[in-house]
N, C-alpha and C positions, 0 to 999 in steps of 0.2 A: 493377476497380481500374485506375488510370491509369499507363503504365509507369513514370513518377519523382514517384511521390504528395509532396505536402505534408503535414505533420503535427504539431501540437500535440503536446505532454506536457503534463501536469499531474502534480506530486507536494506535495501538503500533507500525508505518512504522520509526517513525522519534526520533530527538534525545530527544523528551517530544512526549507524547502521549495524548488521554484522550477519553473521555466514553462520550454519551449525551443519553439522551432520548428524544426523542419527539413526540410532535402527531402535525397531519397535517389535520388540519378542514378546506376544499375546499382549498383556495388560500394558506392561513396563515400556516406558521411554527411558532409552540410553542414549546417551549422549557420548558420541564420540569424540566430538570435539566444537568448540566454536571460538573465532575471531571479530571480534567489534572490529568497526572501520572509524575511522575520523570522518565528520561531515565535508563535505566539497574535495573529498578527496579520489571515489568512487570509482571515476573510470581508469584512474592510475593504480588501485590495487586490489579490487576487485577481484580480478582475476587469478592474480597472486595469491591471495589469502586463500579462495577455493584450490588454486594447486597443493597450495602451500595443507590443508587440512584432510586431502585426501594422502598427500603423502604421510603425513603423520599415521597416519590410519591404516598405511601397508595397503593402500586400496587406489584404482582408476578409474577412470571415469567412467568406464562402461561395466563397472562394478554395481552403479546406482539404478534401484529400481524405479528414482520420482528426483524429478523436481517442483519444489513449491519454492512458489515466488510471489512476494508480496508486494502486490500491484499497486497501492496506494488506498486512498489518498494521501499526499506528502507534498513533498519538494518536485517540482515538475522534471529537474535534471536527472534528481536521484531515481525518481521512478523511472525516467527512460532508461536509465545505465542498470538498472537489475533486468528490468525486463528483457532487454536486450541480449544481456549474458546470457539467460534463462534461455532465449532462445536460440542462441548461437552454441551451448552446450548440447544440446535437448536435438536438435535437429543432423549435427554430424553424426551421434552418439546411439540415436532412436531412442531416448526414452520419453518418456512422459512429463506431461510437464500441468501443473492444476497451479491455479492464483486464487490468492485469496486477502481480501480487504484489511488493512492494520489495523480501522478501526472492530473489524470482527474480532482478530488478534485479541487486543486490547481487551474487547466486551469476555472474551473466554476467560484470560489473563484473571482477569478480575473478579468475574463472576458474577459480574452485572450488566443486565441486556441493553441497557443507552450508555456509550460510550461516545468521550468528544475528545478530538484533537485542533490545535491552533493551528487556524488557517490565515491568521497575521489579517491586518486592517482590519480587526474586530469582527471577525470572524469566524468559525467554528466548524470543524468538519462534522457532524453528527451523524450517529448511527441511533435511530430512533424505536425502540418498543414500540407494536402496535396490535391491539388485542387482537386477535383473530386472523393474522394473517406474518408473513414474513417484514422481520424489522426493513427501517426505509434508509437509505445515508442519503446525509443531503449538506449541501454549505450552508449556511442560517450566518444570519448577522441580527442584529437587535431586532428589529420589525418581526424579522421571519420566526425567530427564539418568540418572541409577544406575542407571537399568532398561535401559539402551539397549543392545545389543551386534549386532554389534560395537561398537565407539566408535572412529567417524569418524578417518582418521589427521591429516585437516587444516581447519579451517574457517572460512570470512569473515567477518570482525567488520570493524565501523567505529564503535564505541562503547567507551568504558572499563567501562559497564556489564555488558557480554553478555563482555568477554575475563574479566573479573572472575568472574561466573558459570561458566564454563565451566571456568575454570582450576580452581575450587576442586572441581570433580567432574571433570574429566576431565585431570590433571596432563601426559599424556603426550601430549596431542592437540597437535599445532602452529596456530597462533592465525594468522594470515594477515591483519596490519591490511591495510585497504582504504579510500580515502575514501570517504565518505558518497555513496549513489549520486544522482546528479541527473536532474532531467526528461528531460535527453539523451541519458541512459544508458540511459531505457523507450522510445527514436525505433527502434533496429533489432528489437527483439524486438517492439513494438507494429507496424511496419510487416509483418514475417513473418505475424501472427496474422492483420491485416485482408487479404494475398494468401491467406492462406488460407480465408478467410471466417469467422475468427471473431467478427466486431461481436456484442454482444448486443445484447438487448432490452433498451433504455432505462427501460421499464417492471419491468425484472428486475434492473437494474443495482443495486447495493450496495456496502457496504466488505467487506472481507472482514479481521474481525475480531480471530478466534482467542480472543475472551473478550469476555465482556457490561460492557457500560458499567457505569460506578458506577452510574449513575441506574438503569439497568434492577436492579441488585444491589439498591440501597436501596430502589427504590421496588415489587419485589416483596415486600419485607419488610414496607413501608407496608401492602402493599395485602392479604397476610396478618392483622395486625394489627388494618388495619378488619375486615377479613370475621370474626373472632375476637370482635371488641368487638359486631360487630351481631348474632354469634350470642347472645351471650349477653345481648344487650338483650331478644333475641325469648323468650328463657325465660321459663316461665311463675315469678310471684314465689313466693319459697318450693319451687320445684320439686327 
């Protein structure tokens, strides 16, 4: 790695996104530039806005020496369409490429080690504190929140969904709003990862989740349902 790397961000996880660039000369984050995205808009100007901010920058793409991409948990669309960027840039280009979770984002962001985002149907994306070992994420809905003990004395939200949830099982926990975290908020923790050599394999690269797409829900049920209907076409008649 080069001593003051250049570095892209990418976040399409949440209900607005956005792009940064930066370089990191010793201590200092500078900020070259960044573009918010409108929600559900992603695969149509995604890649625009990234043109669009290395040209302001006097700079191309084989200028950068990392891509960070913030893998999710989010919107299942959103995270496919950065990921995907990230590795369609990353792979013509050779650079590097390290993902890292919004809700770690967030917990940095803030400065608080349990961080939650809404995961809609009363649920909760969490990144959990745990003594002695690395924090856990997980979905949690009411049950799974009630099982939890200890229970967290403080934790980052930047949604009215997740304080909403949280409040209504954990009364006593202190709620920590935070803004919503941006592409420039994943510049110093993605730039630690790639000094440490964490780039993945591009080939390996994914969202990282925390719960299966509608489509994959419904269309396992589909695909149930044929297997069900062809078994019983295969019976013999009268059997």
């Amino acid at each position: 790695m080069p001593d003051f790397p250049l570095l892209l961000a990418i976040d399409t996880c949440g209900p607005s996104g956005s792009v940064a660039l930066g370089r990191i000369p010793g201590r200092d984050l500078e900020i070259l530039g960044q573009i918010e995205l409108a929600g559900r808009t992603y695969s149509a100007t995604l890649v625009s806005a990234i043109a669009e901010l290395l040209s302001s920058a006097g700079l191309e793409l084989r200028n950068l020496d990392g891509i960070v991409v913030v893998n999710g948990p989010g919107s299942f669309t959103g995270v496919r369409v950065g990921v995907s960027a990230a590795k369609g840039l990353a792979q013509g280009a050779g650079i590097p490429v390290v993902a890292i979770s919004r809700l770690e984002v967030l917990s940095r962001k803030s400065g608080v080690p349990t961080a939650a985002l809404d995961a809609h149907r009363g649920e909760v994306f969490l990144r959990l504190e745990r003594t002695g070992s690395a924090p856990a994420e997980i979905l949690a809905g009411p049950e799974e929140l009630a099982a939890i003990h200890p229970v967290p004395t403080r934790v980052a939200v930047c949604d009215e969904g997740a304080t909403a949830s949280l409040a209504r099982v954990w009364p006593q926990t202190q709620i920590v709003n935070t803004p919503a975290p941006l592409a420039s908020d994943a510049l110093r923790p993605g730039e630690a990862r790639l000094i440490a050599g964490a780039a993945v394999d591009l080939a390996l690269l994914d969202g990282h989740y925390l719960r299966r797409s509608d489509a994959e829900i419904f269309g396992a049920d589909v695909a149930a349902q044929a297997d069900a209907a062809a078994s019983a076409a295969a019976e013999p008649k009268g059997a």
